[in-house]
N, C-alpha and C positions, 0 to 999 in steps of 0.2 A: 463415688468420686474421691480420687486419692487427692490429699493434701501436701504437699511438696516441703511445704513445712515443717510436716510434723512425721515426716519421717527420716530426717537427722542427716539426707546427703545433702552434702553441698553444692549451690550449682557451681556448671565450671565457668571458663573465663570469657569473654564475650570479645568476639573480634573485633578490635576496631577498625574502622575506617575512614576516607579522609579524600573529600573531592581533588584534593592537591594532590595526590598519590595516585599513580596510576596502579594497579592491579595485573596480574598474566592476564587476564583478558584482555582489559584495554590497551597493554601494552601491542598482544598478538593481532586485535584489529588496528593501532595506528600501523604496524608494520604491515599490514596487508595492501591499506592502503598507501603509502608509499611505495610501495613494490609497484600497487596500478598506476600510480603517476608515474613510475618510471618507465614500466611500458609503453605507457601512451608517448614520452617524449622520445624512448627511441626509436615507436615508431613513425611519430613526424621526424625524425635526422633521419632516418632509414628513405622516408617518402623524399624530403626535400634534399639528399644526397643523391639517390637516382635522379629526379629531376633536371639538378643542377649538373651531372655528367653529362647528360643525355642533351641539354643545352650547348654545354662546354664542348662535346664531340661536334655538334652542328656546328656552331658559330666557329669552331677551329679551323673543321674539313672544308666548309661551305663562304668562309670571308672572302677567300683568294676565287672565288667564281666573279667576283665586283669587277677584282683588276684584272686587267690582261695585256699582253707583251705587243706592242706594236712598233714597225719599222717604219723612221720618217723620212722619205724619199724625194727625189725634186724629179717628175717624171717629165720630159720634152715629147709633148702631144705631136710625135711626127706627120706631116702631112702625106708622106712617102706610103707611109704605111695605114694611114686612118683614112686618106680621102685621095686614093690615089689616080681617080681621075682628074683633082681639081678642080672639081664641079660648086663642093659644096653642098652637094644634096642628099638630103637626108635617107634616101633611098640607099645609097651608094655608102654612106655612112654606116648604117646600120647592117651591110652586109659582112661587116667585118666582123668575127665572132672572136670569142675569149680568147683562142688561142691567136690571134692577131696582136693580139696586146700584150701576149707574152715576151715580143721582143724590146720592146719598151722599158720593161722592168731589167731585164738583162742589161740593156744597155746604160741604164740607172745607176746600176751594180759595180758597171764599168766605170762608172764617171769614180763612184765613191773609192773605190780600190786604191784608182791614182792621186787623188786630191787628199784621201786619209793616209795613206800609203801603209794599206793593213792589205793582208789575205794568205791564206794556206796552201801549201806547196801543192799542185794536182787541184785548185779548187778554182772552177771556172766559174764566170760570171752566169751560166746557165745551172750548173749545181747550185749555186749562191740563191737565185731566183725559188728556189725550193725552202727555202726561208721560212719566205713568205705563204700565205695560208693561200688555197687554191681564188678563195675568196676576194682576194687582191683582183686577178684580174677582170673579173664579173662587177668588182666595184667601181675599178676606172672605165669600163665599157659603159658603165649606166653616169658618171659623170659626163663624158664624149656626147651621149644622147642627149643627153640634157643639157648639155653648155655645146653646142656645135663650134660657137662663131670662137673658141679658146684653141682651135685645131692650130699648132705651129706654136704655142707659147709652151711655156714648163710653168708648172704646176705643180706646187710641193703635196703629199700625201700621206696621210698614218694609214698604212697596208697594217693588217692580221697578221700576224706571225702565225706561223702554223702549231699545231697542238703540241705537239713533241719538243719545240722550241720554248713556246710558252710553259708548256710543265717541266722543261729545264728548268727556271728560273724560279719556278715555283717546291723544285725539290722532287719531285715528282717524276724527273727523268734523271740519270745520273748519266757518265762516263761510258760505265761498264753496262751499262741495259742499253745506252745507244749501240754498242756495239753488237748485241745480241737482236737489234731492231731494223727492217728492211726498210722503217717510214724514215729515219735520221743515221745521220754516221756522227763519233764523235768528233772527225773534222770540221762540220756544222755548226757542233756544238761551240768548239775552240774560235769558229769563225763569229759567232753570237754573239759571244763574249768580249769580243776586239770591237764589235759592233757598238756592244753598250760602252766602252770604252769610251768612245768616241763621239758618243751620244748621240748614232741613229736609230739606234734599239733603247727603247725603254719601259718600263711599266708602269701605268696607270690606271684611274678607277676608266669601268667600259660602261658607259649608257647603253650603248648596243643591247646589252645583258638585259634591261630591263623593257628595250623598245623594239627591240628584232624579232623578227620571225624564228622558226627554227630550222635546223641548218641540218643538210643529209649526214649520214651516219660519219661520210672524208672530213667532216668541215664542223669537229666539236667548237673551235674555237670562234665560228660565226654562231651557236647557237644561241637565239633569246626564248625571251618570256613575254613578248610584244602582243602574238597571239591569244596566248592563254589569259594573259589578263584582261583583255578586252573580252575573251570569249565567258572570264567569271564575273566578268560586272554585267556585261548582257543575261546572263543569267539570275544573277542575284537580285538586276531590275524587276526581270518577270517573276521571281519568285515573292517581292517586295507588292508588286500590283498588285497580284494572284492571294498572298498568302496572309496578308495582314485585313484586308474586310471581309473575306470569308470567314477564316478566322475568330475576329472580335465580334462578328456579325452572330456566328454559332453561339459564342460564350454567352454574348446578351441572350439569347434567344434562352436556351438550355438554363442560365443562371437564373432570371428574373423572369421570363414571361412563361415557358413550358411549365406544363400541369405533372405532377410526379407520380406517375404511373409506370406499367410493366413496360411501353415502348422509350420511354427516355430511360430507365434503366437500362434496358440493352443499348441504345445507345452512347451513354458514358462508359459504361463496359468495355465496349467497342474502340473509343477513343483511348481509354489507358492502353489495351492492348495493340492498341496501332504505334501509338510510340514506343514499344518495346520491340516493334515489327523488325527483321534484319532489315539493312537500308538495300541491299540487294535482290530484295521480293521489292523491291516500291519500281529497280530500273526493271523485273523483269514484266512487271505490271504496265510499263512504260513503253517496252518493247511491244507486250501485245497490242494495245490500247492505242499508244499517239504513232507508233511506225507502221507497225502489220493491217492495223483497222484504220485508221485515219489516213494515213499515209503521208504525214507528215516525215521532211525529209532525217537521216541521219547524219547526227554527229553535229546538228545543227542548236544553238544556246535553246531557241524556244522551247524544243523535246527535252533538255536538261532541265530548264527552269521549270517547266510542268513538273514533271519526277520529283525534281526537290521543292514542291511546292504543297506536294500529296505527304512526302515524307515530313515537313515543315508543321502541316496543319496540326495535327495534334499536339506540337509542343507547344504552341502556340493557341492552341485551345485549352490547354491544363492552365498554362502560365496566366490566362488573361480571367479566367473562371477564378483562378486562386486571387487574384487582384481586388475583383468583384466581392469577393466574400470576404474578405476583408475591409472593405468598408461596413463601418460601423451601421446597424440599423436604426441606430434612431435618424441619421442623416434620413435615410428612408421615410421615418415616422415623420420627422418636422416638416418634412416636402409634402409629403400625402395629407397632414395636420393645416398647411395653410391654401388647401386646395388645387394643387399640381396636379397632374395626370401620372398615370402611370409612365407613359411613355418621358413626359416631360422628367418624372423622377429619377429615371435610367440615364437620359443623357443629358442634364441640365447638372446634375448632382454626384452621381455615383461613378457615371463616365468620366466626369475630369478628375477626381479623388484616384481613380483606379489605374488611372493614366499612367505614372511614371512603371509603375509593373509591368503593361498591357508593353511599354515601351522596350523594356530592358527583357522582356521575353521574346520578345522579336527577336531585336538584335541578337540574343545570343544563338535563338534559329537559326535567323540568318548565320553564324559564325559556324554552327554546326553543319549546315549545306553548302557553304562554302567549302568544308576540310574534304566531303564526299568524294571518295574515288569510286566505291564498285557501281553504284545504279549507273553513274557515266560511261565504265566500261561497256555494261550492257546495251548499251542505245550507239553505240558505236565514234565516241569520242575519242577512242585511242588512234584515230587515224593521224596520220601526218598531214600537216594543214601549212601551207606555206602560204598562202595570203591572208590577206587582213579581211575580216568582216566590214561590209559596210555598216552606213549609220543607221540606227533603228527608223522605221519598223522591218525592211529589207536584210539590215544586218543577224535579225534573228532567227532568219531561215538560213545564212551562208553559213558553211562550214565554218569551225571553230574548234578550239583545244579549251582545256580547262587547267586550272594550276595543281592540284593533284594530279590529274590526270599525266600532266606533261609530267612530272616527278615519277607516276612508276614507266613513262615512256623512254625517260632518258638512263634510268635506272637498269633496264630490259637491254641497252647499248654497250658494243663489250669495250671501245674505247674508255678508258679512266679518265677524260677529262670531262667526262658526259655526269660520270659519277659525281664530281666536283660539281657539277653545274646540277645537278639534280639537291645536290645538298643547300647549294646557294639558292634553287626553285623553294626550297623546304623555310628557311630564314627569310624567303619575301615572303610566304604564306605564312608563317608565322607573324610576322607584322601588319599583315593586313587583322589578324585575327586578335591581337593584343590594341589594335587600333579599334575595332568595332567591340570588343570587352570597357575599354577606356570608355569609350562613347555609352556604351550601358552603365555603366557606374557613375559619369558626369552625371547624367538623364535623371538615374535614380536620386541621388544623392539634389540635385535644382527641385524636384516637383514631389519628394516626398514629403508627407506628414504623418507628426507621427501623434499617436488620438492618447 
């Protein structure tokens, strides 16, 4: 063994170092990691900048579907022309059809010309009547019907302007594309104008928008969402009945009472890969199953709310199992410690503790079978549906639209103001769905605990 000592080198100088000091190394890992926080924040700006376009594009295109252009008229219910026997009978009344009422509006046209003293050179009170949306006179035909004994009074009326007039106002039509357009000329346009002037044209918010049926391919600016949203809450019902105690009913069953062997294995298996299932194997599973074998009818809420009630189940069975296992075990232990039953320790104990979970996993089900277009395509909900459903249980076999659904219907329409309306379809479904988000975050946020 050599002695360091005693052989006359000297050692050399010993590095010092100094917790306060950082070193290349530490300096190269605090730099690294800066660098990872700065990715990570650009890629939240990168996320919540698309977001917030993809918002701002909606709410921009899709606000002006709310309001729409309507002409305010004082129509004189002639008796000449609506009951021109003099009878009064409703027989004799209703044989008058829409175009019978079109001289009514003409003659409307005429009063306002003279008393405003507005109108375009060549523009007669029958071009003038083109204004208005075809829908005008099918709406004072079903007033006539309905109020008979007003037959000989005038009667003031906000008529529809037609689509072309209305996306005047909304920018959407211009000058120079009326002119290159066979539905509007820009004499109309000029005439519209002298209208709002004078204030029998104006624009306002449209309730129609949100309580109306849908309107044929001529008549974008009658179209609603009155259908589709009855036809998604009828469905969301059945899917709410259907999907929350089978469900929770599964989770108990599989979390707490099932013995853990090779067939519940493949059963939770089963259930994660069902919810990654595409949502369009659950409508073709739908079609086979409730239309071709059951013979349940199409395009009817019941067959949709089944569909999304299959595609529903699993998420709803992960969410309400992760709830379950989350309650703490000794809660378990002290139940079973002062002589509970098993069954009693499930739903005396663990059941309400698990609750706000069980709850807000619903709900966001539900939020996710609500957005569903394709399984609805496949069961045949892309139909055009112009009446209303009745009240449950009846209303759930009538025909029916869904609010996706109506969105790639009006989307598929080559009139642009269908587009508009398809955008404004997108901004109610969006707020039904930040409204049932809200409601899971209230839910959570009241009955959780935290251990």
């Amino acid at each position: 063994m050599t002695d360091l000592s005693n052989t006359g080198a000297a050692p050399g100088p010993r590095k010092k170092s100094s917790l306060m000091v950082q070193d290349a190394r530490t300096k190269k890992r605090n730099a690294a990691e800066k660098r990872f926080r700065l990715y990570g924040v650009v890629a939240i700006g990168i996320a919540v900048l698309a977001l917030v376009t993809l918002l701002a594009s909606v709410l921009i295109n899709g606000s002006s579907a709310f309001r729409q252009t309507f002409i305010t008229m004082d129509i004189y219910l002639d008796p000449a022309k609506l009951d021109k026997n003099g009878t009064g009978a409703m027989e004799d009344i209703a044989k008058v059809s829409t175009f019978g009422y079109a001289p009514l509006i003409q003659k409307a046209f005429e009063t306002i010309f003279e008393q405003e003293n507005i109108g375009i050179e060549g523009m007669t009170p029958k071009t003038a009547a083109e204004l208005i949306s075809p829908e005008g006179a099918a709406q004072l035909r079903r007033y006539v019907l309905a109020n008979p004994e007003e037959i000989g009074d005038t009667v003031s009326f906000d008529f529809l302007a037609g689509g072309r007039i209305d996306g005047y106002f909304k920018g959407r039509v211009t000058m120079a594309s009326a002119a290159l357009d066979n539905n509007v000329s820009p004499e109309q346009l000029q005439l519209a104008d002298q209208l709002k002037d004078a204030g029998v044209l104006r624009t306002k918010f449209n309730w129609a928008f949100l309580t109306a049926a849908d309107a044929s391919e001529n008549r974008p600016e009658a179209a609603g969402l009155g259908v589709a949203i009855i036809g998604s809450l009828y469905m969301m019902m059945v899917v709410l009945v259907l999907a929350l105690p089978i469900g929770v009913a599964a989770s108990i069953y599989l979390e707490e009472f099932a013995p853990k062997n090779r067939w519940t294995d493949i059963i939770e298996v089963n259930i994660a890969n069902l919810a990654a299932v595409p949502s369009i194997v659950f409508g073709i599973l739908g079609l086979a199953i409730f239309i071709n074998f059951a013979g349940l009818p199409k395009s009817a809420p019941i067959v949709g709310g089944l569909v999304l009630t299959l595609m529903t189940l699993p998420t709803i069975i992960i969410a309400t199992r992760a709830s379950l296992k989350s309650v703490p075990p000794s809660i378990r232990s002290a139940a079973l410690g002062i002589g509970a039953s098993k069954m009693q320790t499930v739903f005396h104990h663990v059941l309400p503790l698990a609750l706000p979970g069980i709850l807000t996993g619903t709900i966001l089900g539900l939020a996710q079978a609500l957005g569903e277009t394709a399984p609805l395509l496949l069961i045949g909900m892309v139909a055009f549906v112009r009446d209303f459903p009745s009240a449950p249980p009846e209303g759930l076999f009538d025909p029916a639209a869904a609010l996706p659904v109506q969105v790639y219907n009006w989307t598929q329409r080559a009139d642009p103001a269908f587009v508009e309306r398809a955008q404004g379809a997108i901004i109610t479904l969006l707020v039904f769905l930040l409204i049932m988000n809200t409601v899971a975050i209230i839910l959570r946020r009241r009955f959780e605990r935290r251990w």
